[in-house]
N, C-alpha and C positions, 0 to 999 in steps of 0.2 A: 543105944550106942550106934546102932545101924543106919539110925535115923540122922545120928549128928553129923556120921561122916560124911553121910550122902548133903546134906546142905550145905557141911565145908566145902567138897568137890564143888557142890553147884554154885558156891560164891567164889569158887578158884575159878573154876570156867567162865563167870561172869566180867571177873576180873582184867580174863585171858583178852576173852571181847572188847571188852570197852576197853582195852588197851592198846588192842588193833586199829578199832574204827578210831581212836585218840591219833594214832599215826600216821592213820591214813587221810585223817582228815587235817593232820599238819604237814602230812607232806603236800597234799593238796594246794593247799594255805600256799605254801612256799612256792609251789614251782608253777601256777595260776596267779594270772591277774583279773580284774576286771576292766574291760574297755570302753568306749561308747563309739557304737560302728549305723552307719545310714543306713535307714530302712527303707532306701529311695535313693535310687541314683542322683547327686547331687551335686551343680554345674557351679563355675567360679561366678564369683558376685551373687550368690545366694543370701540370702538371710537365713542363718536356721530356725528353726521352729522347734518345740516338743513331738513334731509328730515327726519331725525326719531324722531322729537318731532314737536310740536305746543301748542298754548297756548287756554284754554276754559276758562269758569267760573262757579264757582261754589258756591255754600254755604259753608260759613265759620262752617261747621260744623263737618269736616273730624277726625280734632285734630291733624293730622299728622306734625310732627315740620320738622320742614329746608324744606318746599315745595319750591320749584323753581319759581321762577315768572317773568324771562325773560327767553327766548330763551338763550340770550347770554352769560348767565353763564350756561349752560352746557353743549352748542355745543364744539364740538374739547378733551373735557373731556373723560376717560375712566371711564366705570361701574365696579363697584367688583360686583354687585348682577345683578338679572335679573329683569327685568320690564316689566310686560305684557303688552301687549298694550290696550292703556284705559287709565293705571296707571299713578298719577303722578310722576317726576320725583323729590326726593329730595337731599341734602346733604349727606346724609350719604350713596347714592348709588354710589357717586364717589367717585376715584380713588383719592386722592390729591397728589397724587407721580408721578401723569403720566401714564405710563407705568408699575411703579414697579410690578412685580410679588410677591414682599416680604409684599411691605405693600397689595396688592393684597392680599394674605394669612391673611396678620394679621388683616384686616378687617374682613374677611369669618369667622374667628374662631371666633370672638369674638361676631360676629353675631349672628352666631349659638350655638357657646357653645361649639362648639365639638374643637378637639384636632387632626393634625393631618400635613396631607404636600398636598402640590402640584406634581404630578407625571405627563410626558408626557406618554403616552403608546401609541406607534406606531401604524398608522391602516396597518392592515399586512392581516387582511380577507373581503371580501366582504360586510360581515354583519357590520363590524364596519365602513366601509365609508359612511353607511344609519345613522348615528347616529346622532343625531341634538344636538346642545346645549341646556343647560337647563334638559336634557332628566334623566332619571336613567337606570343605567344598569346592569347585572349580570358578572361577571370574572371569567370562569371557570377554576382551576388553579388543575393542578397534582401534586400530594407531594409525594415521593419514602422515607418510611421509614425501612429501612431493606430489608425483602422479599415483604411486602406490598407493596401497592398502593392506592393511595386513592385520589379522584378530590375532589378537594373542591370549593364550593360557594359563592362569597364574592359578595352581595348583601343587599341592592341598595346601588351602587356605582356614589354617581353623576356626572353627566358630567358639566364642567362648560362651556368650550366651543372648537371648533371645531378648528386647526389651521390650517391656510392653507398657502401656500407660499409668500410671502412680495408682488410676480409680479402675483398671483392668480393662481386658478389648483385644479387641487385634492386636499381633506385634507393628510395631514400627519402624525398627529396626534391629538389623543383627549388628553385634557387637565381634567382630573381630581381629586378629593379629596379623598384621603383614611389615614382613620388612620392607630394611632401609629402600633396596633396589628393586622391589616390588614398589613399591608405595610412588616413586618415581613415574612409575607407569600410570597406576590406578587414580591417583589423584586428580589429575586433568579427567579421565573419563567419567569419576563421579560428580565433579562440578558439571559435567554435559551429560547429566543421567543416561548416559551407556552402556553402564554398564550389566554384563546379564549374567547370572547364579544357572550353574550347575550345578546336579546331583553327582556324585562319584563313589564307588563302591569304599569302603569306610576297611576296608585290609589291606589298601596299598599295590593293590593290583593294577589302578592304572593310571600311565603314564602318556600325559599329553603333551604331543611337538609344542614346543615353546611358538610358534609365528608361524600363521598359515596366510600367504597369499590367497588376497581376495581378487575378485573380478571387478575392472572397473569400466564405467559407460567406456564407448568405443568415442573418442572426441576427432573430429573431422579436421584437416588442417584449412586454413583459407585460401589457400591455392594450392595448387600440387607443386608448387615449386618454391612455398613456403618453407623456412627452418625448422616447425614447430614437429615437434616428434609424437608418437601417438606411443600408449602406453604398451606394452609386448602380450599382457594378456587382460581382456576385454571382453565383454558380452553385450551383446545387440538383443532388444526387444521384438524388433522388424519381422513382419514373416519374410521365412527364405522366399528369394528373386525367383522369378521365373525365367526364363531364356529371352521370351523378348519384352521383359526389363534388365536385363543384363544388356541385351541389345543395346536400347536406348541409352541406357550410362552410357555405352561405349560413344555410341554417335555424339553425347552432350562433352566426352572429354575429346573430341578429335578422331574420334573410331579408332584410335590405338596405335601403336608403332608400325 
């Protein structure tokens, strides 16, 4: 009799159990999903691969819409945006064109808000083959207006991402976004490859004067009593005069007033 009751209790108590972990494992159920998030920081115009995502789980608590929940809808897809690695990956961070670089664009804009084009700029310096995707950068670009001169700064300019050749290599060019009234400027400069890539700290901390006057040769007029006007700031190669070549000027323009 001792015996029977004690293996009642022990099939109540088993019972009790496997009706907990049954709860817990539906509550589970319920309030988790699973996701597929980048095991690898991952930049727009990507292809994915099997080895840059995996799947976790999580609490259904993110709110994030179109999360991804197999691997194999996003493997072989390209990205328009970037995806830290951590992140999930969702819907709206592919490509549904493929390849397109157009809707590539038309996604980016409509993302962000901003208005603008997709531009390749050649890496043509040292410092722009360092450049990573995802990155921001500064464009320093020379403007010749008149006698003037003047660089301008066109920053932050994002980099979307790095292209490199089909059978692999060096990059060739960065891939990035500038707008309407940026692109104004930049475009003349990249047809006269002048244009030069800066590094810039990547939290927004710095902010460069939009036009900085340059120094231009010092141009001599043909007579002194010529109309032609010399520019207000100028720099001379010449070593400084001495007294008596200052002298001599003088005695060549009349010895002076």
């Amino acid at each position: 009799m001792r015996k029977s009751t004690f293996s009642f209790g022990l099939g109540v108590l088993c019972a009790v159990l496997a009706g907990v972990i049954g709860s817990l494992a539906l509550h589970r159920a319920l309030n988790t999903e699973t996701v597929v998030v980048a095991t690898q920081t991952l930049y727009p115009y990507t292809r994915i691969s099997k080895a840059d995502v995996t799947t976790v789980t999580v609490p259904k608590t993110s709110g994030i819409a179109g999360l991804a929940t197999h691997e194999s809808t996003v493997v072989g897809h390209y990205l328009s945006y970037s995806v830290p690695k951590g992140d999930p990956v969702t819907a709206g961070d592919l490509n549904p064109s493929g390849g397109s670089f157009s809707t590539f664009l038309t996604q980016y804009t409509e993302r962000t808000g901003q208005t603008g084009m997709l531009m390749s700029l050649p890496v043509q310096t040292p410092l722009a083959s360092v450049v990573n995707p995802g990155e921001q950068i500064a464009l320093l670009v020379p403007e010749q207006n008149g006698d003037s001169k003047t660089l301008t700064t066109i920053e932050p300019v994002p980099v979307l991402n790095v292209l490199v050749p089909a059978k692999g290599g060096t990059p060739t060019a960065l891939l990035i976004f500038v707008s309407e009234k940026n692109y104004r400027i930049l475009a003349p400069a990249v047809l006269n490859n002048s244009v030069q890539v800066a590094l810039i700290p990547q939290n927004d901390s710095f902010s460069a004067p939009g036009s900085i006057p340059l120094s231009a040769p010092l141009s001599l007029p043909d007579s002194p009593t010529s109309g032609t006007s010399t520019p207000a700031t100028y720099v001379t190669t010449s070593p400084p005069k001495t007294s008596a070549s200052n002298g001599a000027a003088k005695t060549q323009q009349g010895g002076g007033h």
